[in-house]
C-alpha positions in Angstrom: 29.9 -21.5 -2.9 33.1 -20.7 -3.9 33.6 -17.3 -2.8 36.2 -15.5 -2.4 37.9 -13.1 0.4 38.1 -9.1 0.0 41.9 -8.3 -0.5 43.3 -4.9 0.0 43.2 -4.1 -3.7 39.4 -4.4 -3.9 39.0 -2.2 -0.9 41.6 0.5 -2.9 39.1 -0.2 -6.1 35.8 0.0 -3.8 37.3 3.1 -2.1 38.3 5.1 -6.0 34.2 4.4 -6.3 32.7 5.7 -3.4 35.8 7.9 -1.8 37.8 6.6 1.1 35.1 8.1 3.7 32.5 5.4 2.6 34.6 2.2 3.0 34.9 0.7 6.6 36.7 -2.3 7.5 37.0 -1.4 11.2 35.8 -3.8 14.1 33.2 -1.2 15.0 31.5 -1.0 11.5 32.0 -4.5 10.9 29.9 -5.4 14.0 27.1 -2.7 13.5 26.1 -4.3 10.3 26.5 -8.1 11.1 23.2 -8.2 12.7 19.2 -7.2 11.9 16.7 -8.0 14.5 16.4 -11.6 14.3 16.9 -13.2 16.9 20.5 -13.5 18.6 22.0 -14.5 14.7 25.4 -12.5 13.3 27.7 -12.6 10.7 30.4 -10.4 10.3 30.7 -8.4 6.4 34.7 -8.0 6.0 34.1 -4.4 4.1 31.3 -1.8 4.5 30.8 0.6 1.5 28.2 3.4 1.2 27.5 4.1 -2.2 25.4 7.7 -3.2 25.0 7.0 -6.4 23.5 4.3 -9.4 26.6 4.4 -11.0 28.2 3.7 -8.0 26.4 0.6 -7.0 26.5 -0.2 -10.7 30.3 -0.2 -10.3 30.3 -1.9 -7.4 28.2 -4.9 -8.3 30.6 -5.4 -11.3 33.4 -5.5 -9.6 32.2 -7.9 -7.3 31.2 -9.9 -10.0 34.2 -9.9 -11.6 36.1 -11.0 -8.1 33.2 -13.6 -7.1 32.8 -11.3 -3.9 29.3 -11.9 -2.3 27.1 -8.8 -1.9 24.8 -7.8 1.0 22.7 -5.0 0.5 21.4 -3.6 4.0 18.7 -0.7 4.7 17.7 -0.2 8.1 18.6 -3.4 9.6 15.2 -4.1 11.3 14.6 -7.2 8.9 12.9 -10.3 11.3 14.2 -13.4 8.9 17.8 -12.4 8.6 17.9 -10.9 4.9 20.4 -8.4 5.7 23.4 -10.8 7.3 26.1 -11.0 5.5 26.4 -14.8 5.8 29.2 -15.0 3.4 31.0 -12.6 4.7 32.3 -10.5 1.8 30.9 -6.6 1.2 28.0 -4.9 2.9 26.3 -2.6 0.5 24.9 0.1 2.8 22.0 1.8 1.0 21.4 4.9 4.3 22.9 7.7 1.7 20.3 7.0 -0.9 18.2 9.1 1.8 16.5 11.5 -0.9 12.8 12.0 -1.6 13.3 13.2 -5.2 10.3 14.7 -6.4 5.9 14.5 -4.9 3.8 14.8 -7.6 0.5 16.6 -5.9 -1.4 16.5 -9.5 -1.2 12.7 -10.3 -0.2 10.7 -6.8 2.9 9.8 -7.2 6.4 10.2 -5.6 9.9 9.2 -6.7 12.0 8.3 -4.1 15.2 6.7 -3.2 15.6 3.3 -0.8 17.7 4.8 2.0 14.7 7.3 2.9 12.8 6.0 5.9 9.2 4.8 6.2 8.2 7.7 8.8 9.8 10.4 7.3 8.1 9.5 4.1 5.0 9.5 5.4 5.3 12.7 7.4 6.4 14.6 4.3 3.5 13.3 2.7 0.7 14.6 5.0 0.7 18.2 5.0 0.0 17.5 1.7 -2.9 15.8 2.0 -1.3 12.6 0.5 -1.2 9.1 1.9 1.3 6.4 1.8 -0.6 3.2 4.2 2.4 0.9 4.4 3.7 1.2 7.9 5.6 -1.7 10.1 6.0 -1.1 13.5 9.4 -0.4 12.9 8.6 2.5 10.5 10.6 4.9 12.5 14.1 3.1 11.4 13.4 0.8 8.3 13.7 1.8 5.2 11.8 1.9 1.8 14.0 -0.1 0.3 14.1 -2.9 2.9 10.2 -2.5 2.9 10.4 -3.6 -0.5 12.6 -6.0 -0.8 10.5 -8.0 2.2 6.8 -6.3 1.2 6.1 -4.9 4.5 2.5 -4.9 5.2 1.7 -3.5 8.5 -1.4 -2.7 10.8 -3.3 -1.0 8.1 -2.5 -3.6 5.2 -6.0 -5.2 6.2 -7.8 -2.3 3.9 -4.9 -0.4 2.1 -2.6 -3.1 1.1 0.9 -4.1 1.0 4.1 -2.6 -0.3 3.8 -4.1 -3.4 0.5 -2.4 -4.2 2.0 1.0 -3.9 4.9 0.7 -6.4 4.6 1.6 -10.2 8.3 1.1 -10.9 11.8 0.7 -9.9 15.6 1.6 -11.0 17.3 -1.6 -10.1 20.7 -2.7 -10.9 21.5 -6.3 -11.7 24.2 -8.1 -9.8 26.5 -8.0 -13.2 26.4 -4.1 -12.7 23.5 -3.8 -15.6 21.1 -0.5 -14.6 17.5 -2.0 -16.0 14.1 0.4 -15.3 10.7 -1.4 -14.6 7.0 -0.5 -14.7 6.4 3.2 -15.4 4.4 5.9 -14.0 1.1 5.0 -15.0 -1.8 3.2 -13.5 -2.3 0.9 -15.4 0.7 -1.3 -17.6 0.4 -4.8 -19.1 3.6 -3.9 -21.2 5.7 -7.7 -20.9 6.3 -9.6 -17.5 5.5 -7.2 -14.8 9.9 -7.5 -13.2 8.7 -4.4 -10.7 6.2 -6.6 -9.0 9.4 -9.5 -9.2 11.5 -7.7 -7.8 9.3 -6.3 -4.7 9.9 -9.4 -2.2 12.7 -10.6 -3.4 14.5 -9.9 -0.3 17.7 -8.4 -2.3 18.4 -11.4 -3.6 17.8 -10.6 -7.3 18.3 -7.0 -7.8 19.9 -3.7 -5.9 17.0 -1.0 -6.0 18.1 2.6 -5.9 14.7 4.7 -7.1 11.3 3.7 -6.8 8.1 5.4 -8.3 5.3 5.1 -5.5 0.8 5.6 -5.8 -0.3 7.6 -3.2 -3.9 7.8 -2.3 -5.7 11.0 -0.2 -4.7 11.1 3.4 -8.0 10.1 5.7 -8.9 13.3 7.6 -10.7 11.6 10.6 -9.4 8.4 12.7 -10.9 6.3 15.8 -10.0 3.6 17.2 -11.9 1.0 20.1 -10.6 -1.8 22.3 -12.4 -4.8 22.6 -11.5 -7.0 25.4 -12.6 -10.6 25.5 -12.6 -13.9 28.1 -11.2 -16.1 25.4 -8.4 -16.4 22.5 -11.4 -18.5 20.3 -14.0 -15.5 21.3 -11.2 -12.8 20.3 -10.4 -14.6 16.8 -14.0 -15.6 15.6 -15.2 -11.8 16.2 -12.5 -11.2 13.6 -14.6 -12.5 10.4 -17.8 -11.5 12.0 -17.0 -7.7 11.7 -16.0 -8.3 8.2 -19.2 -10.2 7.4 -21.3 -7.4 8.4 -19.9 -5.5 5.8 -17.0 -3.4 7.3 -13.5 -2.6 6.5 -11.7 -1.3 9.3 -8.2 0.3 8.4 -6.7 -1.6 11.1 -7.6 -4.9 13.2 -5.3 -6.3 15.8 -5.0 -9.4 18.1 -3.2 -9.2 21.1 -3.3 -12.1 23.8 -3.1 -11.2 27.4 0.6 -12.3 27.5 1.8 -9.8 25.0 0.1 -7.4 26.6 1.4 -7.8 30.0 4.9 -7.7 28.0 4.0 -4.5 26.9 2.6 -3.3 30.5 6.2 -4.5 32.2 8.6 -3.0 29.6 6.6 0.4 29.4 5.8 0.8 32.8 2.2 1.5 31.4 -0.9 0.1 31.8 -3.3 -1.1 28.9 -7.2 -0.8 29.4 -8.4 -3.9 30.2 -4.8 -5.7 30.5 -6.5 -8.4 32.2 -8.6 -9.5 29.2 -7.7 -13.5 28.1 -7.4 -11.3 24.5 -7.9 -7.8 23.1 -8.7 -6.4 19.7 -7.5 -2.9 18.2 -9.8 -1.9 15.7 -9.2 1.4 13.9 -11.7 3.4 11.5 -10.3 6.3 9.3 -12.1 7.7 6.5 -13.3 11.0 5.3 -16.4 11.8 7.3 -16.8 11.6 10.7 -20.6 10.6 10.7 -19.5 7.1 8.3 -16.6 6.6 11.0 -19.0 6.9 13.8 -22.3 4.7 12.1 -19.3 2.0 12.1 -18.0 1.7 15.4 -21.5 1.3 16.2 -22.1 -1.2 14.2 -18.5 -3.1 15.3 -19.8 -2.7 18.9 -22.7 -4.2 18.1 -20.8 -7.3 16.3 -18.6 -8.2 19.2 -21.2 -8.0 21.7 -22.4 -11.1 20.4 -19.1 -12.8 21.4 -19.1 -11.5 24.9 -17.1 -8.5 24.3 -17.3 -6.0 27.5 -16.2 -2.0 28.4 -15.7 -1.2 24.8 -13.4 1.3 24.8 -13.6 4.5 22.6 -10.4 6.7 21.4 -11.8 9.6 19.5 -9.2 12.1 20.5 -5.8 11.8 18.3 -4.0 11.5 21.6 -5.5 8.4 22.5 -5.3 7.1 19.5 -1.8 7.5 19.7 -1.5 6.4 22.8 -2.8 3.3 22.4 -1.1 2.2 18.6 2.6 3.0 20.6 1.2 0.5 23.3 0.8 -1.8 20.5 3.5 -1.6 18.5 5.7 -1.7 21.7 4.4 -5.0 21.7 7.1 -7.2 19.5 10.2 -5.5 21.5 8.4 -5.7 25.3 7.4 -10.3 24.0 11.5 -10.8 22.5 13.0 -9.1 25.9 11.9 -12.3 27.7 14.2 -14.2 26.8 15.7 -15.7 23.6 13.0 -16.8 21.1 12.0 -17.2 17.3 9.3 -15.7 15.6 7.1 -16.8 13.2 5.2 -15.2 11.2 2.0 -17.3 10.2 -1.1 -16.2 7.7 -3.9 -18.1 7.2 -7.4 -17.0 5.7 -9.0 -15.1 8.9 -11.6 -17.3 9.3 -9.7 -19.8 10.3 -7.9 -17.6 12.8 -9.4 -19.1 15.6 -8.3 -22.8 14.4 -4.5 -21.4 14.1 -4.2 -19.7 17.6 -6.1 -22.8 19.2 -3.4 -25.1 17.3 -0.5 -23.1 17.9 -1.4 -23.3 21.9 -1.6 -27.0 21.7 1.6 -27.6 19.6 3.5 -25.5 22.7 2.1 -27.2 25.5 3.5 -30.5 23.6 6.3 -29.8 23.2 6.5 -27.6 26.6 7.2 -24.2 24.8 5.5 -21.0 25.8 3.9 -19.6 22.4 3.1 -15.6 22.5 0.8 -14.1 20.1 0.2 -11.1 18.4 -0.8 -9.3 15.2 -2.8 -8.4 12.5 -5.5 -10.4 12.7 -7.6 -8.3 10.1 -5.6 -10.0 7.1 -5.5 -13.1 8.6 -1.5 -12.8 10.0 -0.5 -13.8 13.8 3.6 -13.2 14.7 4.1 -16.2 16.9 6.5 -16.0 19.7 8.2 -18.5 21.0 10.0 -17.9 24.1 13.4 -20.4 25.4 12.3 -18.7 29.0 14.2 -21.4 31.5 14.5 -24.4 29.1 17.8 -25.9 28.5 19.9 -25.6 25.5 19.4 -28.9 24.4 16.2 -29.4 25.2 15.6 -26.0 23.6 17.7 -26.9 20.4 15.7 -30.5 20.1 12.0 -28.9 20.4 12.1 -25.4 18.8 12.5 -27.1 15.7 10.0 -29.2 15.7 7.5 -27.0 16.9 7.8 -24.6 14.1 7.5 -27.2 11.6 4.4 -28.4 13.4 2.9 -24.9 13.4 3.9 -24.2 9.7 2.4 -27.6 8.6 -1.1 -26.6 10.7 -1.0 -23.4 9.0 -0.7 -24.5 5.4 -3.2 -27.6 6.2 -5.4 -24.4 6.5 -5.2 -23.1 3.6 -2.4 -20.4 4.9 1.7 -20.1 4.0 4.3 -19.2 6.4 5.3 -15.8 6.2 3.0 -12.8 5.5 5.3 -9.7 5.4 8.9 -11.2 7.1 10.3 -13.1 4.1 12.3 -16.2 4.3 15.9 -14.8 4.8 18.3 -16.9 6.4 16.2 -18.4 9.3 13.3 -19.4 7.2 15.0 -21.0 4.6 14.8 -24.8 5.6 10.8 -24.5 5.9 9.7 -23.3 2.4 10.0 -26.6 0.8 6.5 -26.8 3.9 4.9 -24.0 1.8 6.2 -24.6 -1.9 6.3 -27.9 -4.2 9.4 -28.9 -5.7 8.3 -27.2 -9.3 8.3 -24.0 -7.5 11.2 -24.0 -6.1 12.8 -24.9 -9.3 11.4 -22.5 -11.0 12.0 -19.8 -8.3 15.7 -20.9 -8.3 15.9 -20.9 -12.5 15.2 -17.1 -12.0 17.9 -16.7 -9.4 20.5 -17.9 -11.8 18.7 -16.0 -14.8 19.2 -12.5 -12.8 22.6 -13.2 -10.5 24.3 -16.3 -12.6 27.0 -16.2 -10.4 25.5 -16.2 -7.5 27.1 -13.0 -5.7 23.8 -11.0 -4.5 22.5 -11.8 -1.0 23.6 -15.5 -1.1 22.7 -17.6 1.6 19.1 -16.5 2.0 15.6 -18.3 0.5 17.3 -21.2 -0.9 19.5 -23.5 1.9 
């Protein structure tokens, strides 16, 4: 790409910007952020900096514009399709200073915050407040706002809140020629030009450095329950899904969890799961505002999955348990990857035809002698597939793995699906979009690269191959 190296004078140049404090080029910093948690990938940044400021990332874009340096912003490095490596080497853009929560606006909804602040700590600010912010990836305790944006993390509870994107009125963004640009406003409701806020939320960094963002909130739920559902098949499990939505309820959570990931869980914990025998479990969670609606539904979602064989429903009314069980669940992604080495995918289809992609995915493994793990939220239709290397050769690994995901990303479009619901493309996605998008697309996607970052510094190496 034409790139070229950091040199001592840009690190003297970076350091009069941010103040020798915040530039590393030590082995130790270097390694910290050359990997995110895909996988066993890393690439190694040849400067760290840590701005504070807008002007400073403002300053810091330009010059690396000016040098044809490649930039890599980074939040909490807990990205799953690579966007954070620094492929190209050149300067990692550490956002973890921009840790502020700037103002909560009790009166209208709203908060202004800044990307380094994490998802967690957001969200415990928020409650005693009575306020609600529904985004939350099992990896809320460490990720950031910012890396939840530039990916659209969804979550558990995406099934009836939404995504990322459906929480953010507007940005402060600066371009990767050092231009500061505002987007959207704080207002419900803005039809004022192309909507760039909603453009730049899943971008994956690749377009734009974001450094405030103007969130909706909504009122927090006051009463929660949750029930397990255990069931003798995968095809039982998957087709109850739709059926609990066709009789008119929206749970705030619904997740699939195959007896495998479960016994992952069990072994890593040390814990057991109610009914960790089941062929397949769902999580279904109920929140709303009066406990006699949350009640009348679990009744009713009882009543649904009986018809698919469903046995020893368990209740969680008690916040405890409820607890309890979602850390057993999100354990779930950590206990599957300790296995062995792996790649995960991250499939969507219309949740009706959940059944047809966990049936296909199976087969597509046993061809091609793979063991396929899966897990997720099945309430929007997405299932994380796992596929573990366990004792297969390199080679043989190497030769299949490939293959396979294709095959599975091919089913999974042929359904009406695409092939990533909330983990991006990154770097170790990129060769499978052209399964998902048609040539126009991409052209057009890649015309507005160029438009925003002409010169190709900003996150190279990821989307586009």
């Amino acid at each position: 790409m034409g790139f070229q190296r950091v040199t001592p004078e840009l690190i003297r140049r970076l350091e009069q910007i941010v103040g020798t404090g915040f530039v590393s080029s030590d082995s130790e910093s270097l390694s910290l952020n050359s990997r995110d948690e895909t996988e066993d990938l890393c690439f190694l940044p040849e400067v760290v900096v840590r701005p504070t400021e807008t002007a400073e990332v403002s300053r810091i874009l330009a010059l690396a514009n000016e040098a044809s340096v490649p930039v890599t912003p980074r939040g909490g490095g807990t990205g799953l399709s690579g966007g954070a490596l620094p492929v190209y080497g050149g300067i990692c853009l550490s956002m973890d200073r921009f840790n502020r929560i700037l103002s909560i606006d009790h009166r209208n909804f709203q908060a202004h915050v800044e990307p380094g602040v994490t998802t967690q700590r957001f969200q415990e600010e928020l409650e005693p407040l009575g306020l609600f912010y529904p985004p939350d990836p099992s990896s809320r305790g460490t990720c950031q706002l910012g890396g939840n944006l530039a990916e659209c993390a969804g979550g558990p509870r995406a099934v009836k809140y939404g995504v990322t994107k459906d929480y953010v009125l507007g940005l402060e963004a600066v371009l990767p020629t050092g231009e500061v640009i505002k987007t959207g406003a704080a207002v419900l409701k803005n039809v004022t030009g192309y909507n760039l806020t909603q453009l730049l939320v899943g971008s994956e960094g690749t377009l734009a450095v974001i450094t405030k963002i103007i969130f909706r909130l909504i009122p927090l739920p006051r009463f929660r329950q949750v029930v397990l559902v255990p069931f003798s098949s995968l095809e039982k499990a998957t087709a109850a899904v739709a059926a609990i939505f066709q009789h008119g309820i929206t749970p705030s959570a619904l997740e699939f969890m195959e007896r495998a990931a479960v016994k992952a869980a069990e072994n890593r914990l040390g814990k057991q799961w109610p009914n960790g025998n089941a062929e397949a479990q769902l999580l279904v969670e109920v929140d709303g505002s009066h406990e006699e609606t949350i009640a009348r539904d679990i009744e009713q979602i009882a009543a649904v999955v009986e018809k698919f064989d469903a046995a020893d429903v368990l209740l969680a009314d008690d916040p405890q348990k409820v607890q309890d069980i979602w850390a057993l669940r999100r354990s779930i992604g950590e206990s599957v990857k300790a296995i062995s080495a792996y790649k995960e995918e991250d499939t969507v289809v219309p949740r009706a035809h959940l059944p047809e992609l966990v049936r296909g995915v199976k087969e597509i493994a046993q061809r091609y002698g793979i063991t396929a793990i899966c897990y997720g939220h099945a309430g929007d239709g997405n299932v994380h597939v796992n596929i573990l290397k366990e004792k297969m050769d390199d080679t043989t690994w190497e030769r299949n793995v490939d293959a396979a995901v294709r095959e599975i990303f091919q089913l999974t479009v042929s359904l009406g699906g695409t092939i990533s619901g909330e983990h991006g493309i990154g770097y170790s996605q990129r060769s499978y979009l052209p399964i998902a998008l048609s040539p126009v697309e991409l052209k057009l996607m890649r015309e507005i690269k160029r438009t925003f970052d002409p010169n190709g510094i900003l996150n190279p190496g990821k989307i586009f191959t």
